[in-house]
C-alpha positions, 0 to 999 in steps of 0.5 A: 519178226515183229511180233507187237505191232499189229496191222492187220488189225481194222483199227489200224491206221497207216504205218507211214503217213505223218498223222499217225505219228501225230496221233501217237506223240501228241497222246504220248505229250498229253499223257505226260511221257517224258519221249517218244521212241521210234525203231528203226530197220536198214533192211527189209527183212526176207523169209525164205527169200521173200519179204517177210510182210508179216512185218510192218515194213515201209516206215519213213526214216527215225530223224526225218519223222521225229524232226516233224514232230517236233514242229506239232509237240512242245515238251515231248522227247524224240528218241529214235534209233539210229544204227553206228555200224552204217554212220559216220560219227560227224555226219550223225552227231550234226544231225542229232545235234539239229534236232536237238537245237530245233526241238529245243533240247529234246533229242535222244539217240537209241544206240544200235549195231548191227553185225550180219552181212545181209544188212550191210549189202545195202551200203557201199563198203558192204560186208560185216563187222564181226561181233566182237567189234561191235561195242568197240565201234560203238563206244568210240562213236559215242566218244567221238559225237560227244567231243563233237557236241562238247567242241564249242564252249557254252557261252560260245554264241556272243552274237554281239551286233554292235561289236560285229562278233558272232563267236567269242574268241576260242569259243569253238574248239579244235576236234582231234580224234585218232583212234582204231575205228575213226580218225576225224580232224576239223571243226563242228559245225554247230554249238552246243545244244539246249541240254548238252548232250542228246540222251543217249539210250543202249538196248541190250540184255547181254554182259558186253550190252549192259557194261556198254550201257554202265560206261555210255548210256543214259536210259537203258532199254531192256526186257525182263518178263517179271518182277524179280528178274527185273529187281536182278537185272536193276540191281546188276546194271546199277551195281557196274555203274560205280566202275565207271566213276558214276552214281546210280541215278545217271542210268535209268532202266526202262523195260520195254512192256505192253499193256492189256486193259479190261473193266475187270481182270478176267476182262483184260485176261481176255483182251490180252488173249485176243491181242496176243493171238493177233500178234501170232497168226499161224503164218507167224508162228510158223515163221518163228519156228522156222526162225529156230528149226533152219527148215521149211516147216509150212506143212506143220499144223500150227494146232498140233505139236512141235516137230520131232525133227531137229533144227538144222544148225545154220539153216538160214532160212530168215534174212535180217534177224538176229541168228539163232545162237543155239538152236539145238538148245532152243528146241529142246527149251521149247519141247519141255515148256510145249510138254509141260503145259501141253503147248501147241506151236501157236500157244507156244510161240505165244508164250515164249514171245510174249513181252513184260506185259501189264494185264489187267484194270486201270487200277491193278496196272498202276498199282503194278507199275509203281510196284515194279518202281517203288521195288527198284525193277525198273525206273520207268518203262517204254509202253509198246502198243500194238495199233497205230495210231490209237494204241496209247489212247487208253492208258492215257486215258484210264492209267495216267491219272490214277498214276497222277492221283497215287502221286508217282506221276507228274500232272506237268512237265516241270522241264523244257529239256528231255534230261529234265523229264528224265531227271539227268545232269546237262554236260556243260551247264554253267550255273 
């Protein structure tokens, strides 16, 4: 379930209409950010065989969205995510590659799989792939898009109108890849872009995620719910970039949090509070119970206690989530933590799904995230707010410039390309 956005909120705006996503990026360029990172569903998710609105479905597709945006921002990254499982890798890497061109150099791709049945019944050849092949797929489809963008030389593009040449001779090379997941044999169709390559960004806290993300990714985006088990996850995830022949700074780990903001702490305590049962109305609590316990649990009271009744192992009542490995654990997990601090099941669902969140006065939340920086937990982070299209106005408004005053943020964009803001080294830059 989506458990962040919230729409039933009255300051809510429309989840499809392009001035909200205006609103968002041009506070996101205002504010200095280096990308605006938009998700990305290939199927409604269901609950109990009913479209599970609680939800916010109906969004227009990433790359048509942020192919608009680039048109309304002048410096700002797009990243959106795009699934490897239901593309093709000639087809994607041409239209990564057009909104990097159209952009000029501000494209990021946020690599996702998807493993279960009922997404792939919206696509023709349907079915699944089974985990163990999903990161096979998707490193041979990051392979394969990058010897795509790498095809044609840099200085390809003679445009030379006197001598009638276009393309210098050789300038665009033959692409050749046979491999277990893909076998493609022709010529790309566009040169190379203002930064190479599109960022590529991998989300994923799992083993088999984080060497994906050693091996491939750019940015990592990741979720660690406090300052020493972001300081472990940093220090694992950099520790596996040397096996792969690349320095520590060519990843940078960005958490996804969000953010709370008062006039004083006990303030934004309570701000925090309020959003957070928004996020978890009874009807969703319920649904992350079921999500666990495989079961029909509406007649439970979201005030009273978890249920003595056990899950039912594969009772698949939520369509298009991730399964629950094992629920048996997953209960017993949350009986000792609803005991422990004497949890209802709304408090507990609140608590167990709460994200790294920065809780506090525009002052303590910069001096927080510097420290999560400065202590090597994090290289930055990914702000994800609960309204749209107004749910970063605050923090660009109180925390940006006392981040920009301690000196730990930039006041301007000092880069056209988004491997600029990020720090990043552009693949086939002759200088």
């Amino acid at each position: 379930m989506n458990n962040t956005t919230v729409w039933s909120d009255p300051r809510s705006g429309s989840q499809i209409d392009f001035e909200s996503f205006r609103h968002l990026a041009r506070t996101a360029e205002r504010g200095r950010f280096d990308f605006f990172f938009l998700a990305e569903g290939l199927r409604l998710r269901e609950l109990k065989g009913r479209i599970h609105d609680l939800d916010v479905v109906g969004r227009p597709e990433s790359l048509t969205v942020l192919a608009a945006l680039s048109a309304v921002t002048e410096r700002l990254g797009l990243a959106g995510t795009i699934n490897v499982t239901f593309n093709e890798p000639y087809e994607l890497a041409r239209r990564l590659a057009s909104l990097d061109h159209l952009s000029g150099g501000r494209a990021a791709w946020n690599v996702v799989t998807t493993s279960d049945a009922f997404t792939g019944e919206n696509f023709r050849r349907g079915g699944y792939l089974d985990p163990a092949d999903r990161y096979l797929r998707a490193a041979e489809f990051v392979e394969l898009a990058r010897e795509l963008w790498d095809s044609w030389r840099p200085d390809a593009l003679a445009a030379d109108q006197e001598g009638g040449r276009f393309v210098r001779h050789g300038g665009i090379g033959d692409v050749r890849h046979r491999g277990p997941q893909f076998d493609v044999e022709g010529r790309f169709t566009l040169p190379r872009s203002p930064q190479g390559h599109p960022v590529i960004i991998q989300a994923g806290d799992s083993d088999e995620g984080r060497e994906f993300a050693a091996a491939t990714a750019d940015v990592i985006f990741s979720r660690h719910g406090t300052l020493e088990e972001g300081r472990a996850f940093y220090a694992d995830v950099k520790r596996r970039l040397a096996g792969y022949g690349r320095a520590p700074d060519s990843l940078k780990i960005m958490p996804g949090v969000t953010y709370a903001l008062g006039d004083t702490e006990e303030e934004a305590a309570e701000n925090a509070a309020e959003i957070r049962r928004q996020q978890v109305s009874p009807q969703t609590a319920i649904a992350f119970l079921e999500q666990v316990w495989g079961r029909d649990m509406s007649g439970y009271d979201t005030d009273g206690p978890l249920p003595d009744v056990d899950p039912v192992v594969g009772g698949g009542l939520s369509q298009g989530r991730v399964p629950v490995k094992d629920p048996l654990a997953v209960a017993a997990k949350w009986r000792a933590l609803a005991a422990e601090k004497k949890l209802s099941i709304r408090e507990l669902v609140i608590e167990v799904t709460g994200r790294q969140s920065f809780i506090g006065t525009p002052q303590s939340v910069a001096a927080r995230i510097d420290e999560f920086v400065t202590t090597d937990a994090a290289d930055g982070f990914i702000l994800v707010p609960h309204l749209t299209p107004g749910g970063l106005d605050d923090f660009v408004a109180k925390v940006v410039p006392i981040l920009q005053e301690r000196g730990v943020f930039r006041t301007e964009y000092t880069g056209t390309t988004l491997r600029d803001h990020l720090g990043l080294e552009t693949p086939g830059r002759t200088s």
